[in-house]
GUPADREN-801037 format. One record per residue: x, y, z of N, C-alpha, C, O in turn. Coordinates in pm, whole numbers, plus 50000, padded with zeros to 5 digits. Layout:
N
XYZXYZXYZXYZ...
END
This chain:
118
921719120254337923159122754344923429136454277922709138154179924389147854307924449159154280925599156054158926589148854145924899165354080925839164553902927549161753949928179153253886928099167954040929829169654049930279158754138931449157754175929019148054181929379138654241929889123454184929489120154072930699114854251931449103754169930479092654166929709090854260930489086254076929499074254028929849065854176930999063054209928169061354289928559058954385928519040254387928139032454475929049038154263929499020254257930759020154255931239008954238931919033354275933099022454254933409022354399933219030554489934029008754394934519001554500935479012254572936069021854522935429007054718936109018254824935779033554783936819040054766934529041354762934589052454761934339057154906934749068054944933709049154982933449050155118934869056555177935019068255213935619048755177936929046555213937909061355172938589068755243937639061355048938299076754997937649083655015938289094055027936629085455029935499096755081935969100155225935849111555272936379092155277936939095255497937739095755484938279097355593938759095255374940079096555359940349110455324941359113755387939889121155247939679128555187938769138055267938629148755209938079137055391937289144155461938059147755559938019158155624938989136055571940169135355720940999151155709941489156355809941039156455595941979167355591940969177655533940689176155414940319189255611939169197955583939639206355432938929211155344940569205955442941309218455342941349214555208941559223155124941159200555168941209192555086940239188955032939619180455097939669192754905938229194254847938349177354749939439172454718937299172354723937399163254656936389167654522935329173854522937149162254412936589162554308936269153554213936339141754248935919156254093935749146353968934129146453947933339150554032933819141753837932209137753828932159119253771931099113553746933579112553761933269101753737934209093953801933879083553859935439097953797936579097753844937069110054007937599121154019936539100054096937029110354206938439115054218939239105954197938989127054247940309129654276940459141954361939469147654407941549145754381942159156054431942779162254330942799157054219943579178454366944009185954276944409197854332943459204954362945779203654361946119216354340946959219254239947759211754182946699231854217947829239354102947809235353999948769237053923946349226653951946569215053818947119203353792947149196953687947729200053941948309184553963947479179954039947009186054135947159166854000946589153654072947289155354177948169163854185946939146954277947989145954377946949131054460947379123654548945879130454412945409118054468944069114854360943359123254305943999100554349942709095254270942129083454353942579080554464941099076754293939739065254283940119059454204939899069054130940689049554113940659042754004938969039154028938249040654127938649032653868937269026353844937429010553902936559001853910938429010153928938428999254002938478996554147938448984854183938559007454249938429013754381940079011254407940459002354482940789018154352942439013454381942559031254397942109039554318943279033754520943779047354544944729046354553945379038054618945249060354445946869064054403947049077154446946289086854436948389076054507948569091754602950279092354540951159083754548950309107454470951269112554449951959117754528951819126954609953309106454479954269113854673955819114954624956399106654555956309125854669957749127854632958539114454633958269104054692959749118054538960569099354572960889099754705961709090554696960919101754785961519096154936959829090455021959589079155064959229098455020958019095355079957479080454965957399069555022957239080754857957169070254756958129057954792957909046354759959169062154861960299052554831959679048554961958959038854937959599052455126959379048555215958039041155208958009030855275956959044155143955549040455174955979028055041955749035154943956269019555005956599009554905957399002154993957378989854989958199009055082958768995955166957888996555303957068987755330958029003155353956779000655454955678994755463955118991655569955338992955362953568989355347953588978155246952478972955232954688972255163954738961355104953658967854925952898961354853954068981054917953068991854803953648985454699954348975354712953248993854538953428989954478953379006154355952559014854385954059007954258953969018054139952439016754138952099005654179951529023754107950009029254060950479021753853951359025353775949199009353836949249010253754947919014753701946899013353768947889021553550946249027953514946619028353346947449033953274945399018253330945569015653175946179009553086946049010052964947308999953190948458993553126949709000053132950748995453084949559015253218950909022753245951049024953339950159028753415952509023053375953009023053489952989041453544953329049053453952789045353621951879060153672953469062453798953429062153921954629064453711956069061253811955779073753955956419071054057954979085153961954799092754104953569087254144953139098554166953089083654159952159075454227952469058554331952959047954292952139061054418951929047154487950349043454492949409051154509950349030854475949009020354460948709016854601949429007754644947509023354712947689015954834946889005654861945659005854852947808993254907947218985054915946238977255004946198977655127945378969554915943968970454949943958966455147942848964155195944868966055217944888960655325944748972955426944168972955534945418983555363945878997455440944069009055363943859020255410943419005055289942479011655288941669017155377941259028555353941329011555478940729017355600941799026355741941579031555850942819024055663943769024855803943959039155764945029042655716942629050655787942519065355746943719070855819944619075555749943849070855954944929078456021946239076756004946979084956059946759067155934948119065955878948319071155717949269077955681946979065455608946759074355419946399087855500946699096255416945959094755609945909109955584947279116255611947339127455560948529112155682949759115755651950239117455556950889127455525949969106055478950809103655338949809113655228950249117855121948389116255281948179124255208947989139755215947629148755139948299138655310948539155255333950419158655327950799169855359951149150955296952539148255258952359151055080952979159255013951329141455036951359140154863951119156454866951969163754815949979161754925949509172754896950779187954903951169195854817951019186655022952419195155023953529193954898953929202954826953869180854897954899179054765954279185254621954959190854535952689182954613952879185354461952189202054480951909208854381951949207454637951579222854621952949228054585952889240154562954139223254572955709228354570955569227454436955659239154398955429221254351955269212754204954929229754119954149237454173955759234453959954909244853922953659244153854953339235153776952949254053885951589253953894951069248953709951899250953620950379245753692950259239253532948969258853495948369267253562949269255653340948759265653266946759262453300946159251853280946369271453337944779267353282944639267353156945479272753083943359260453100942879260952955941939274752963941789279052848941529279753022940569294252990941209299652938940879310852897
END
C-alpha cells in the first residue's frame, strides 16, 4: 500500500473510492482518514466507520435530508451541522453522491480560502 494511501479496512472505501474517481478533478486524500479538500476546507470524508459526510450549502443540505431520508454527519459525539451523513442505502448509488458532490465541492470552492500553516 503506498504511504498517502487510506487504511484499506474501513468499510465502504470501495464505494468512496468510485465516488471520488467519478469526478477526475477531484483528488482524494488522507493517509488514515480518506477525504477531500479545497482551499483548506473539507468538503467530503470516510469516517473510520465507512460513513461518508459531504459538505453542502444549507439548501442543497436541506434538500438531500429530505430527499434521501439523510441525516446531520455525526463524528465523535458532535453533531458536524454542514455536513450530511449518506445513508448507508444511497452508498452505491455513485451517479446521484457525484452531483451532490461536485455541488459540496463548488459550495465550499466559494468558502474563504483558510490560512496555510507553512
Amino acid at each position: 500500500m503506498p504511504k498517502n494511501s487510506p487504511d484499506e479496512t474501513i468499510p465502504n472505501l470501495d464505494l468512496y473510492k468510485r465516488l471520488i474517481a467519478s469526478v477526475p478533478t477531484i483528488e482524494l486524500k488522507g493517509k488514515t482518514t480518506p477525504y477531500t479538500s479545497v482551499n483548506g476546507h473539507m468538503f467530503s470524508f470516510l469516517s473510520s466507520e465507512g460513513k461518508i459526510g459531504l459538505h453542502l450549502s444549507p439548501d442543497d443540505r436541506n434538500a438531500f435530508i429530505s430527499s434521501y431520508n439523510a441525516k446531520l454527519m455525526v463524528q465523535f459525539g458532535r453533531i458536524m451541522k454542514d455536513y450530511v451523513e449518506v445513508p448507508e442505502d444511497m452508498l452505491s448509488k455513485t451517479e446521484i453522491l457525484k452531483e451532490y458532490l461536485e455541488r459540496s465541492y463548488e459550495y465550499v470552492s466559494q468558502l474563504k480560502p483558510k490560512p496555510t500553516k507553512k
